[in-house]
N, C-alpha and C positions, 0 to 999 in steps of 0.2 A: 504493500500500500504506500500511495506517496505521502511523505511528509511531510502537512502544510504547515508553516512558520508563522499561521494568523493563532492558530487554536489556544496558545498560553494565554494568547491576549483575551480574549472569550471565556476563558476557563475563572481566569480572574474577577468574572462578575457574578458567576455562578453563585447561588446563593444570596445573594443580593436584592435589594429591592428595585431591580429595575427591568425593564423586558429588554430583553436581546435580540436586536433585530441585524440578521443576514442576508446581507444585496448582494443579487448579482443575477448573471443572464442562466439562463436554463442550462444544466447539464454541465458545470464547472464545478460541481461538489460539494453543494452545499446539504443535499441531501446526507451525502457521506461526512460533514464536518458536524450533521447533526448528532447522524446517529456513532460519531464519534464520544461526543461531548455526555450522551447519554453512557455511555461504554465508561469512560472517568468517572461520571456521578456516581454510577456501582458500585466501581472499583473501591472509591472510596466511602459507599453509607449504604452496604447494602441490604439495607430496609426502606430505601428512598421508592417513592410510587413516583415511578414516571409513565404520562400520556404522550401518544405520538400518534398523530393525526395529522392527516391530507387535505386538506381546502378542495383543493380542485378534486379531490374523487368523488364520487356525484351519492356515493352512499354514504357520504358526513355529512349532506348537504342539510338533513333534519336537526343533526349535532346543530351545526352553528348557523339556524335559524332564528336565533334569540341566547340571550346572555344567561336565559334560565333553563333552555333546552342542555345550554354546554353545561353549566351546572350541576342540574339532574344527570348527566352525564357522569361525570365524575366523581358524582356523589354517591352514585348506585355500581361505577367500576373500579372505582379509587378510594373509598372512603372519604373523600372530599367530604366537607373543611375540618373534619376531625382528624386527618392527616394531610401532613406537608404533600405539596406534587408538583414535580414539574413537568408542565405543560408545552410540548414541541407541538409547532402548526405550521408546518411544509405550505409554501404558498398562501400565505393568511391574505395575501391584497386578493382572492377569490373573494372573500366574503363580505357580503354586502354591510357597506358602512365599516370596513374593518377597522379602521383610526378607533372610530365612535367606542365601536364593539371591546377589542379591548381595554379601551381608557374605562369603561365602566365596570369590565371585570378585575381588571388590576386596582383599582379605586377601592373596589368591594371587598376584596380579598387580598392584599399586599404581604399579609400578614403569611396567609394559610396557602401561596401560590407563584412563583416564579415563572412567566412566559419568555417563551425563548423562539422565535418565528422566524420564516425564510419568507424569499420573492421574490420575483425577476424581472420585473416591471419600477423603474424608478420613478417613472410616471405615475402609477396609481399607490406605491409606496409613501412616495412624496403627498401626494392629494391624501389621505389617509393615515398618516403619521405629525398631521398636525394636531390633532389631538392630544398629541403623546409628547409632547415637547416638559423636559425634565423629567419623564418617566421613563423614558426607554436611553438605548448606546444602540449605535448605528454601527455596522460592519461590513467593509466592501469585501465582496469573496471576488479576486481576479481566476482567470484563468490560471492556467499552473505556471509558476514562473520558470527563466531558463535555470535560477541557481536550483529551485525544486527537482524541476526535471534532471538536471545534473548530478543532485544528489542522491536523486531516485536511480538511477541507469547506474552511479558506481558505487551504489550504497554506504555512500559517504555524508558526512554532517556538516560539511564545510559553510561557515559564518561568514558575511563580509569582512573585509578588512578592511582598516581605517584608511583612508586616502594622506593621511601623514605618515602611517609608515610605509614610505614605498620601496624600503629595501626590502619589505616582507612580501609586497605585492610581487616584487622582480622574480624572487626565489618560489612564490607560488606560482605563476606564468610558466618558469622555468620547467617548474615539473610535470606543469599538467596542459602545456597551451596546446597539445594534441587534441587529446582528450576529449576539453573544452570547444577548440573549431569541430572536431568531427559530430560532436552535441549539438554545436551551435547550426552547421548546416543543415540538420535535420530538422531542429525548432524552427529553422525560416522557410520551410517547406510546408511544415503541417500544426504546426503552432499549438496554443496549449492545452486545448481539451483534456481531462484524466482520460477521457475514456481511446479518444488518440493517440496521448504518448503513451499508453501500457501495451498498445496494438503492433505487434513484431512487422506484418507486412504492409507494403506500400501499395498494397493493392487495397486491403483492408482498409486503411485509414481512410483513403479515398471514401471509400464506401459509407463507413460512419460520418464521415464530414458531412458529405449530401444528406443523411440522415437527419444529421445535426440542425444544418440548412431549411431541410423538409419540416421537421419539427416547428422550429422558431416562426415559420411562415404560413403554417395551417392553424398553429396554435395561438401566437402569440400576435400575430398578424391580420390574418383574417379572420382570426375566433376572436381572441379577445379583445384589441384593438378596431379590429372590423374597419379594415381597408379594402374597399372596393374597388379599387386599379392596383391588383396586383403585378399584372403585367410593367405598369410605370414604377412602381415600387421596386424592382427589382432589376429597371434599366436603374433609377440612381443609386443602387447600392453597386452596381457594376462602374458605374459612373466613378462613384467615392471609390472603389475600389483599386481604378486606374489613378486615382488623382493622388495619395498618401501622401502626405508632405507638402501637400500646394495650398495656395488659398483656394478658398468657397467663394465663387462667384456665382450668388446665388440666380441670376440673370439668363449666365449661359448654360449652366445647369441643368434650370429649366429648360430649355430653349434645347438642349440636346435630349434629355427624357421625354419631352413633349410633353409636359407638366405646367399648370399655371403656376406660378413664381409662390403663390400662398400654400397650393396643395405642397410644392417641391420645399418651405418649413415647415410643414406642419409634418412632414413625411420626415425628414431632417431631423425632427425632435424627436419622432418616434424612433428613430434609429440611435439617439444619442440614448433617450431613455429604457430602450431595452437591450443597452451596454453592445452594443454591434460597433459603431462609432463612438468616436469625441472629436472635440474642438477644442482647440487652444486658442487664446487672444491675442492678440501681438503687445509688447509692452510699451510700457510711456509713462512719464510721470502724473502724465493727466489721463484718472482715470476714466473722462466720458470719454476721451479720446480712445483710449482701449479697447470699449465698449463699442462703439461706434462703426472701426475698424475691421476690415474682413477677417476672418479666422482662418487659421487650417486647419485641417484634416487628418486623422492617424486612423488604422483601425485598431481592436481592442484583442484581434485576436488574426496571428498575421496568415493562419491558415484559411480562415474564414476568407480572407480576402483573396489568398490564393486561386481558392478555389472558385470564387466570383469572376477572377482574372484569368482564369482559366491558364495558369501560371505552374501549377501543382509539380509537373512535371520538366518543368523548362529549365535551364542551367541560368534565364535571364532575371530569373527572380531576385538573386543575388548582387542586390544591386544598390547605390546609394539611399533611394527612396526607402528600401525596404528594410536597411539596414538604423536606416533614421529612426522609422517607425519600432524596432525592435530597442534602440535606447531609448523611445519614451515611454512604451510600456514598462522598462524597466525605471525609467525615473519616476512614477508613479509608487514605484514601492518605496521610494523616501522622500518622496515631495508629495504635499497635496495638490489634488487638481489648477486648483486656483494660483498656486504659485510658479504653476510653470507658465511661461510666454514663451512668444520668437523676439527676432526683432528685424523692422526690416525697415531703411529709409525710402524715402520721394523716387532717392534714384534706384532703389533696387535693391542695396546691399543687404543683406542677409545675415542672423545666424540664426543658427537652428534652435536655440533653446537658452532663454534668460533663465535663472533659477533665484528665485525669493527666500533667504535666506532669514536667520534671525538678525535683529539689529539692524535691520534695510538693507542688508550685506547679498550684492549678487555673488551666482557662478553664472559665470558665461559657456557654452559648451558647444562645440559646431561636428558635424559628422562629417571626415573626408575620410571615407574608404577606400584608401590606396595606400600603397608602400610606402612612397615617399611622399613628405606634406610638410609644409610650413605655417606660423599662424595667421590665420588668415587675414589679409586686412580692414575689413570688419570689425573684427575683434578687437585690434589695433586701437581703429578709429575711436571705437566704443569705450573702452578704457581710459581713451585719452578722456573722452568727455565725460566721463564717470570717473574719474579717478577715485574717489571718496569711498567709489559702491563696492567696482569691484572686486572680492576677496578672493574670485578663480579661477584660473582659464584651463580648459579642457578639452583640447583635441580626440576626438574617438577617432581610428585609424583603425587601417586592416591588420596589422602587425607591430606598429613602429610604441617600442613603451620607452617612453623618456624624460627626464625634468629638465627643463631649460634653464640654464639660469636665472635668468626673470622669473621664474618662478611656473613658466607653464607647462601644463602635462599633459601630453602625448600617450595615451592609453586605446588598447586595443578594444575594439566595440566590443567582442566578446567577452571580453572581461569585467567591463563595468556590471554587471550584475555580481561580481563577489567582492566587488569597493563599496567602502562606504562613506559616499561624497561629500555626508555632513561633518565625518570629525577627521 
């Protein structure tokens, strides 16, 4: 089983008076991060009554028709409220008014009840969890990360390492930068699904991917969302697909989907909210200007897009854009969303990624995937006129690991998933 490096953090609330709530897109594990977390509660109280129930199965649907149906529920299979229980609900944004629904059960019961919920909809999470504001802890469950995956395939434990010791980072590159490319080719291939990287063939994976695809677009799409131009829905995800790393222009977008410009956000949001997509802002110190500003584009799962690009199989996938979108995935697991930007002037220059640090303290970080690379002048420029901010310049490269005197670092894409940028 892979070992995911969110579950300490989850485990710590356990107990607690507040509900646990697990984001993220269908089929990333949160199912199995649940019924992990139940597997610990045992382990450790085992006389604990735990429930674990399905929203979406259509035979709980009488369960959570009312706060006093789930009740009588648990009242008559759990000893409810004369015994502690904790409550798992797989998919709780199924049920109607669920914000509501919970706030009134947890309100009721705080005492005699611990809710611990999943959902793959950030859109009806969000509508639905304002209710719950200071009574619940929010948790994004990403797909499997490459350092996961890496550890899974050599059943190894290996931590980031701190980005100040870099003679530690050199001698671990040294021993393992095999290893880690032969892993990393793989991950840019068919991305991070569990149920994809535990899958030995490449015929296989394929197969599940469509699955994957199939699923998220009968389910989540035209069920429960309930888009009626699937066909258009599916030119802009091919669309977003080819574009990874560009701005959104939401205009010609439309104009190449054959979408009116309203349908092609409101479709946009649906794709950021059921974790297929995101957007990053570009930065500036004035934040309407940020706001204002065209976004880009990453996907959230680089198989996913593969296989939209119809890419799966090609040696072209391998390439700067996709290589980009595999370091922000990865800067996701230590920056928050909001902190990451691009940046880009009037006349064009570019870098890939400002990083918002503590104290107003940037990193700056640009993707040149090739052997040979100098700092770009961008970067240059940006420093000059930020002297104050920024605290650090970061080249991701195909091989090249090095500290400049100046102080910049030259670090192989691959690798950044086992640094740790912040210390």
């Amino acid at each position: 089983m892979i070992k995911r490096e969110i579950i300490p953090s989850i485990l710590h609330w356990i107990g607690k008076e507040k509900i646990l709530i697990l984001k993220g897109a269908r089929q990333v594990g949160k199912t199995t991060i649940l019924k992990q977390i139940i597997s610990n509660i045992q382990n450790t109280n085992k006389t604990a009554e735990i429930a674990y129930l399905q929203a979406d199965d259509k035979k709980n649907s009488q369960i959570f028709s009312s706060t006093a149906t789930l009740e009588e529920h648990l009242k008559r299979t759990y000893g409810f409220p004369a015994k502690f229980v904790y409550l798992f609900i797989d998919e709780f944004q199924m049920i109607e008014n669920a914000g509501l629904f919970l706030k009134n059960i947890f309100d009721t019961h705080r005492k005699k009840l611990q809710i611990i919920v999943s959902g793959s909809s950030s859109l009806e999470i969000t509508k639905n969890t304002e209710f719950l504001t200071g009574r619940s802890i929010n948790f994004n469950i990403n797909r499997i990360s490459f350092r996961e995956y890496f550890n899974y395939e050599n059943k190894s434990e290996i931590s980031p390492i701190p980005l100040s010791n870099f003679d530690d980072i050199k001698m671990f590159y040294q021993t393992f930068s095999e290893k880690i490319n032969l892993h990393f080719k793989e991950y840019l291939a068919f991305g991070g699904y569990p149920e994809v990287i535990t899958t030995l063939e490449h015929k296989d994976k394929e197969i599940i991917l469509e699955s994957i695809v199939k699923t998220y677009i009968e389910k989540d799409i035209a069920g429960f969302l309930k888009v009626e131009n699937i066909v258009g829905f599916n030119n802009l995800i091919r669309i977003l697909s080819s574009q990874i790393g560009n701005l959104i222009n939401l205009s010609e977008i439309s104009n190449t989907a054959n979408l009116a410009r309203n349908t092609t956000e409101k479709y946009l949001s649906m794709l950021v909210g059921t974790y297929v997509f995101d957007i990053v802002t570009p930065y500036y110190k004035n934040v309407r200007s940020e706001l204002s500003k065209m976004p880009k584009v990453y996907a959230l799962d680089i198989g996913i897009r593969n296989y939209f690009n119809r890419t799966l199989n090609s040696d072209n996938r391998l390439n700067g854009s996709v290589v980009e979108n595999f370091v922000y995935l990865h800067l996701l697991e230590q920056y928050k969303k909001d902190y990451i930007h691009f940046y880009r002037t009037i006349g064009g220059a570019e870098i890939d990624f400002i990083l918002e640090g503590a104290e107003n303290k940037l990193t700056v970080a640009e993707v040149k995937y090739r052997q040979k690379t100098n700092t770009p002048v961008a970067i240059k420029n940006f420093s000059e006129r930020y002297p104050e901010s920024v605290s650090q310049k970061i080249i991701l490269t195909k091989d090249v690991l090095e500290k400049k005197p100046d102080g910049t670092i030259f670090l192989p894409a691959d690798l950044l998933p086992f640094v740790d940028i912040l210390n």
